[in-house]
C-alpha positions as CSV (number, residue, x, y, z in Angstrom):
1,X,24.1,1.7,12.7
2,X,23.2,-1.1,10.6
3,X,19.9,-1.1,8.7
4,X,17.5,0.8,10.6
5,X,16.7,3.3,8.0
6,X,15.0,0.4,6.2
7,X,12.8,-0.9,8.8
8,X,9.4,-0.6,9.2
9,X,8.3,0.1,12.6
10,X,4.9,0.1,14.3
11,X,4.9,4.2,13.7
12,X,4.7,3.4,10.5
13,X,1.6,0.9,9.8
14,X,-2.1,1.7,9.6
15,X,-3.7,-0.6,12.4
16,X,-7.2,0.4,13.2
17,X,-10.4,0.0,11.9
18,X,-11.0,3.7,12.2
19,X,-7.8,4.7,10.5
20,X,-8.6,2.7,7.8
21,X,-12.0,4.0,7.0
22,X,-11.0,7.3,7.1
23,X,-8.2,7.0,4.2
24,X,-10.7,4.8,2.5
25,X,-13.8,7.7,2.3
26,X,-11.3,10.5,2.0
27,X,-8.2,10.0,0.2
28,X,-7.2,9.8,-3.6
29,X,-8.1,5.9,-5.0
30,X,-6.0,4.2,-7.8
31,X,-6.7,1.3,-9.3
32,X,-4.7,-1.2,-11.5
33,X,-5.0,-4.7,-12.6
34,X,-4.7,-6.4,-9.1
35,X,-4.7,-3.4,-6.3
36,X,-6.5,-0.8,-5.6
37,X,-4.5,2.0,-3.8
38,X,-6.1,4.9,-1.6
39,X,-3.6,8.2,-0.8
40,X,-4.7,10.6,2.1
41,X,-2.2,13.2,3.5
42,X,-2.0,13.1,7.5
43,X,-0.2,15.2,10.1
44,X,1.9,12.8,11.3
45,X,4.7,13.1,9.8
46,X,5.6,10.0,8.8
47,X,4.4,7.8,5.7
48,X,2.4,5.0,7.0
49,X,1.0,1.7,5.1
50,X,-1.8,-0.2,5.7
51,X,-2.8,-3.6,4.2
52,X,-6.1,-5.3,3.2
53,X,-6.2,-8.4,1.7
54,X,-9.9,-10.3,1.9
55,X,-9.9,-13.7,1.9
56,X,-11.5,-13.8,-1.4
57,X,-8.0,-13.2,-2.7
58,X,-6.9,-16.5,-2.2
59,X,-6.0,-19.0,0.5
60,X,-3.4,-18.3,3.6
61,X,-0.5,-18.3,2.0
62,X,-1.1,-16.5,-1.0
63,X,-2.3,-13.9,0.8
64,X,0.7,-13.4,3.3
65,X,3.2,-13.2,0.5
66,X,1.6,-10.1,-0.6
67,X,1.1,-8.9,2.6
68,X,5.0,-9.5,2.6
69,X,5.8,-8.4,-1.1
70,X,4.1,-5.5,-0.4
71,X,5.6,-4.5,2.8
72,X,8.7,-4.7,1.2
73,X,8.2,-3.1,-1.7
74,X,7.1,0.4,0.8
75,X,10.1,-0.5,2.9
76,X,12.6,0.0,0.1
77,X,11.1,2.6,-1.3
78,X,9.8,4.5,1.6
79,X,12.8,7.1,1.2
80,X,10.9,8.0,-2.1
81,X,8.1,8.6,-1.3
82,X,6.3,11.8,0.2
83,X,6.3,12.4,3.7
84,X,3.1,12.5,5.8
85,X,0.8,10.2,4.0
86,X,-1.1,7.5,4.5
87,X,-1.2,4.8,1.8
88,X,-4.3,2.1,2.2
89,X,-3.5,-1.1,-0.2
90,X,-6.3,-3.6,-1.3
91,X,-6.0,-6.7,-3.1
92,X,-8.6,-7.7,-5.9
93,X,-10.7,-10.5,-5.5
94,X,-9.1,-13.6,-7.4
95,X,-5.0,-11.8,-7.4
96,X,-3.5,-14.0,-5.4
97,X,-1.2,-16.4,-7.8
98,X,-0.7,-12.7,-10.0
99,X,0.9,-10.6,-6.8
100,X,3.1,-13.5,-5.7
101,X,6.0,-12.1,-8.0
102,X,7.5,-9.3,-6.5
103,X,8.1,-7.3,-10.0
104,X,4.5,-7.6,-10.4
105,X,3.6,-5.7,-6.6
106,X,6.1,-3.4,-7.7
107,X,4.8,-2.4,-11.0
108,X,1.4,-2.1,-10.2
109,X,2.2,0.2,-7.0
110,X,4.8,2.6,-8.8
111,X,2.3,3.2,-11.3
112,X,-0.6,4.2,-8.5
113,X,2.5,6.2,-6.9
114,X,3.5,8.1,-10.4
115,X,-0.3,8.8,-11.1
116,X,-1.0,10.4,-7.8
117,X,2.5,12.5,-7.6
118,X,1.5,13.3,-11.7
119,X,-2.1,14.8,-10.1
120,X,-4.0,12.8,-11.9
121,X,-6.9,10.4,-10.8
122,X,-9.1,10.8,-8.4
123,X,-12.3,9.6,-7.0
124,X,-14.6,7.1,-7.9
């Protein structure tokens, strides 16, 4: 059986250009320190994550570990959360050495979570 309940398969990523736009102009935004975070329901019916980090954020490597930390971070918690959604994740210009912890990703994206489950937020 082994861990496939924890994996994080192609079905569940954001990948085009079109996709992205659409949870951008439509769904729920969050902000916090370092991330901004944009909720939009879909009829998929699967949660799906989709990442954008600019390369204002810092250089290569800063910016694939939070690409990483963050994939983790839905892949662990992905049992949580609710089921046919799409989250859209971007970084701040300038987060880079603040997101490389991975108690830091988590904070900051459990708090965007709790606010949108709470109802609260919204729009710009």
């Amino acid at each position: 059986m082994g861990l496939k309940p924890y994996g994080f398969g192609q079905d569940e990523r954001l990948k085009k250009s079109d996709q992205f736009a659409l949870v951008r102009k439509r769904g729920k935004r969050f902000a916090s320190k370092h991330l901004t975070v944009y909720i939009l329901a879909n009829d998929v019916g699967k949660t799906r994550l989709g990442l954008a980090v600019s390369s204002a954020v810092g250089n290569s490597v800063e910016r694939n570990r939070i690409k990483r930390l963050t994939r983790e971070f839905f892949r662990l918690n992905k049992d949580g959360l609710q089921r046919s959604m799409d989250l859209l994740v971007t970084v701040k210009h300038g987060a880079g050495a603040a997101l490389s912890v991975y108690k830091t990703v988590e904070q900051e994206l459990m708090a965007a979570l709790r606010t949108f489950s709470a109802g609260e937020g919204g729009r710009r």
